[in-house]
N, C-alpha and C positions, 0 to 999 in steps of 0.2 A: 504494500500500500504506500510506503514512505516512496520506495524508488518510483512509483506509478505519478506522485505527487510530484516528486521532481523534475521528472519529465515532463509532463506538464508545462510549469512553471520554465523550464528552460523554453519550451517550444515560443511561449506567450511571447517571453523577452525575446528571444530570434526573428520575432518578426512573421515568425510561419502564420499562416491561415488557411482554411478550407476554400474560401473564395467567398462564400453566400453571404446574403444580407446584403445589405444598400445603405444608401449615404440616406440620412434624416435630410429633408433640408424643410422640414415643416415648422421652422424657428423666427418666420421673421425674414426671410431671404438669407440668412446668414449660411455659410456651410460648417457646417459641424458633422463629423463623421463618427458615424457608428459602424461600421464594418466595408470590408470592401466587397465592389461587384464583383459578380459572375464572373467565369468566363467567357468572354466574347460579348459579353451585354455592357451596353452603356446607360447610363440615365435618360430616362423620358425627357426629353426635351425640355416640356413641363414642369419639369420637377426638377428643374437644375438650377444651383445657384450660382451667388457669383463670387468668385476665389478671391479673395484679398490684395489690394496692392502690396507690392515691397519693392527694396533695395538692398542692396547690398555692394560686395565689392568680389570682382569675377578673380579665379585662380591668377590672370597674368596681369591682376594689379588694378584694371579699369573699373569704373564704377559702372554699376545696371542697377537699372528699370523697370520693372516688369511690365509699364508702360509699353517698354519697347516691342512687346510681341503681342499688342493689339490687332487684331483683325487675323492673326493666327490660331490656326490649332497647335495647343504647347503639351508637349509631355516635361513634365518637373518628373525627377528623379532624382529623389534623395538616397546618397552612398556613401561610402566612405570605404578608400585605400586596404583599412584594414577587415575589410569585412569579403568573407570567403564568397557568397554569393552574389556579391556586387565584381568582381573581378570577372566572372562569367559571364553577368548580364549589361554590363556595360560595354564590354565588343557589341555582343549584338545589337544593341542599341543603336551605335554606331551607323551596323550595316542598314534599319530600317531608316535613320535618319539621311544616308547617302539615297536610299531610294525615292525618298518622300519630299524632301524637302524643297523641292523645284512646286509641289502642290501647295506652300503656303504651308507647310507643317515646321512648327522650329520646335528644338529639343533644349533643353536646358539643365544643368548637373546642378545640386546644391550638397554639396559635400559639406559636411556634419561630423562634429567630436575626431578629428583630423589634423595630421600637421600640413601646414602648405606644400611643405616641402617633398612630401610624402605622394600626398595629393595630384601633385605637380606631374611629379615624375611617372605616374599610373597616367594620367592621363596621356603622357608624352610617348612612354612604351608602348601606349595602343593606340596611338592614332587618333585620337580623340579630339574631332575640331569642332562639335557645338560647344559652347561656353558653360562653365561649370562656376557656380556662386563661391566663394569660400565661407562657413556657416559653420564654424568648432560650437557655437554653443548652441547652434537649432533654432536660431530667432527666427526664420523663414520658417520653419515647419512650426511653429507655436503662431505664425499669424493666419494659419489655417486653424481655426476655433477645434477643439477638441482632435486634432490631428496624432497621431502615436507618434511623438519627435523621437521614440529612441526603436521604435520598429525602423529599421535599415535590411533591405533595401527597400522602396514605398515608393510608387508614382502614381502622379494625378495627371492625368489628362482631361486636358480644359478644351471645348467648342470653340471657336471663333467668337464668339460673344464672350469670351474670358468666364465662362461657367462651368462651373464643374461638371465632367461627361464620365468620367469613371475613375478608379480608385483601386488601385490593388496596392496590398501592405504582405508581399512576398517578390519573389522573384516573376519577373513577364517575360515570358520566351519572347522571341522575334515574330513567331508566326501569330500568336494573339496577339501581342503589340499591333503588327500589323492590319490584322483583322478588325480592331477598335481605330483604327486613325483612317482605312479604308471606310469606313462608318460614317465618321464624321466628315471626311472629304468629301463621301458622295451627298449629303445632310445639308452642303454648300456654308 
């Protein structure tokens, strides 16, 4: 019972999830998340709120906006260097974002509890030319109202209206990645 417990309890902190359940956004227009979507499902159009402004300052020193990816569909993906499953799904990230991004899709990295230095250098080894925030203490993921800032890895993809379209709080292969921004592309 104790070891069944602690399992558990490791899985919660890793970040793992089943997939099901949905974002609340019955608050007021605010987003606050309660679990992440499906697979391959996005939020009702309907039912989608709108994601928070911020700022910050990007891996190679410049400041951003999140202004700046207005009238885009954005995937935020929060990672961090040292985490075993973000090493994996940040290549493929990569690959979907060389596919897509000619359609108005930008991607953007917010690396969390991280050294720069660290951060830097993963990005550098793999290739990685969307812009990555640098965010050690998670103030980008805390201005998503109830967001899990220490579930790593986590992305939210936002519609072109800058609202929240869906949520996963584990790792996104390439091919449901895919399948959610093909979604929204065709959704205009």
């Amino acid at each position: 019972m104790r070891k069944a417990l602690l399992i558990l309890v490791l899985i919660l902190l890793s970040g793992c999830t089943t997939g099901s359940g949905a974002v609340n956004v019955s608050n007021g227009g605010e987003f606050r998340f309660v679990a992440g979507t499906p697979d391959g499902d996005v939020i009702d159009e309907s039912d989608r709120a709108s994601a928070p402004d911020f700022t910050g300052v990007l891996l190679d020193g410049s400041d951003f906006d999140s202004s700046s990816l207005s009238g885009d569909i954005v995937v935020i993906n929060f990672w961090g260097s040292w985490c075993a499953p973000c090493r994996l799904e940040t290549p493929e990230f990569q690959r979907v974002y060389d596919e897509v991004s000619a359609e108005g899709v930008s991607f953007l990295g917010v690396n969390v509890k991280d050294d720069r230095q660290l951060a830097q250098a993963f990005f550098e080894d793999n290739n990685i030319s969307y812009p990555s925030v640098f965010d050690p203490r998670g103030e980008i993921a805390l201005a998503f109202r109830d967001y899990p800032a220490n579930a790593i890895p986590s992305t939210i993809i936002l519609d072109r209206d800058g609202r929240v379209a869906a949520v996963y709080v584990s790792v996104v292969e390439d091919e449901e990645l895919r399948r959610v921004v093909d979604t929204l592309v065709a959704q205009g």
